[in-house]
C-alpha positions in Angstrom: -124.5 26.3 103.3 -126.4 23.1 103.0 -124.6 19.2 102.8 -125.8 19.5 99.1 -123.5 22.3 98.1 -120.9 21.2 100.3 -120.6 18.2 98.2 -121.2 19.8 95.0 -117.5 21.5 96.5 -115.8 18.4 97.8 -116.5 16.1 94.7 -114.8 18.1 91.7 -111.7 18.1 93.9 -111.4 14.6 94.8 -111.8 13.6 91.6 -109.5 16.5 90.6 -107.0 14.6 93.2 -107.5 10.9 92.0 -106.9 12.5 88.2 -103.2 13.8 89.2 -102.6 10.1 91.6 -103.5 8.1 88.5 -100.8 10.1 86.3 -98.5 9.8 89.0 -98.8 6.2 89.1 -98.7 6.3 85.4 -95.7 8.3 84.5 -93.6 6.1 87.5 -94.4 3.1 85.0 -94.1 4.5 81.6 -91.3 6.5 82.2 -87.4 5.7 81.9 -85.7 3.6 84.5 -83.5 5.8 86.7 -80.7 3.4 85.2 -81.2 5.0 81.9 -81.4 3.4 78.6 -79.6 -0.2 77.7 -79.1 0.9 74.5 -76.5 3.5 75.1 -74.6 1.2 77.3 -73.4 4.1 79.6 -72.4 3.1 83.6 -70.9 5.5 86.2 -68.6 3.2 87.9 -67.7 5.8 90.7 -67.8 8.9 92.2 -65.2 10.9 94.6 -65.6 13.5 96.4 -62.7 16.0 96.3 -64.1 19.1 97.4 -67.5 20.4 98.6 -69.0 20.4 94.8 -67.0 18.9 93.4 -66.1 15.3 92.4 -64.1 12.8 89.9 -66.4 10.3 88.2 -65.5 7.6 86.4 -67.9 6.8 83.7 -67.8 3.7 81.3 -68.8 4.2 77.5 -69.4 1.3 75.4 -65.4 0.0 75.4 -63.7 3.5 77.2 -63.9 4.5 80.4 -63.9 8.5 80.9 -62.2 10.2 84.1 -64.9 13.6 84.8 -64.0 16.5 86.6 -67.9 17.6 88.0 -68.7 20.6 89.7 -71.6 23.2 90.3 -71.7 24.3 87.1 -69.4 22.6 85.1 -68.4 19.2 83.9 -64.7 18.4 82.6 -63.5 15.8 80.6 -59.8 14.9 82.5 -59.1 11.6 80.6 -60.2 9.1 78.2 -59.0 5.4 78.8 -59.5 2.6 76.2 -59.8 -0.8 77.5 -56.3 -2.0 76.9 -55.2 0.9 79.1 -58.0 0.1 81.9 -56.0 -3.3 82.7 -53.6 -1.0 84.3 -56.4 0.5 86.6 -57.3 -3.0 87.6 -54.0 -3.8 88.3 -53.9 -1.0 90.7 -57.4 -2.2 92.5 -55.8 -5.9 92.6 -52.1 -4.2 94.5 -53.5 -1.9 97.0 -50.0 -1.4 98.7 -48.7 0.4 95.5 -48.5 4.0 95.5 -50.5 6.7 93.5 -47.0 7.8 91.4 -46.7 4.6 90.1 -50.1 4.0 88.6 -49.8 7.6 87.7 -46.7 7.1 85.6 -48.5 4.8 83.7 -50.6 6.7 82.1 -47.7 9.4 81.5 -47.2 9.1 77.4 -43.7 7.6 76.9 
């Protein structure tokens, strides 16, 4: 095999190689922010582990905030909270001393 042919095989895949870098660089900035879309105005606030797999997240929408039960395969919607109700849920953050029964109750419908 002669330096000639050996080239002829080297070239096409470098430039084979700086074809796919120059896309990758170009989809990273063209592409949608990992943050998502302003528009829809959608923010996971937090996440909590309960089990291996699975996890409560709290996800604000527009004006609601929605309580999600995520696991493996499935993704559960446990509560939907307006924003006069998520006063309440700041007044828990703001008292840490009170307990989990009374921010529970509420939420309980009277």
């Amino acid at each position: 095999m002669s330096f000639f042919e050996i080239v002829k095989l080297i070239f096409p895949l470098l430039l084979i190689c700086l074809m796919l870098y120059g896309l990758l660089v170009f989809v990273k900035r063209y592409s949608f922010k990992r943050g998502g879309n302003a528009l829809l105005d959608i923010k996971v606030i937090n996440n909590q582990m309960i089990m291996p797999k699975k996890f409560l997240s709290v996800v604000k929408v527009k004006d609601k905030l929605l309580i999600l039960g995520v696991s493996e395969n499935n993704i559960t919607l446990l509560k939907e909270i307006d924003a006069d109700e998520s006063d309440v849920m700041n007044e828990a953050y703001a008292n840490p001393n009170q307990g989990f029964a009374d921010i529970f109750k509420k939420f309980l419908p009277k």
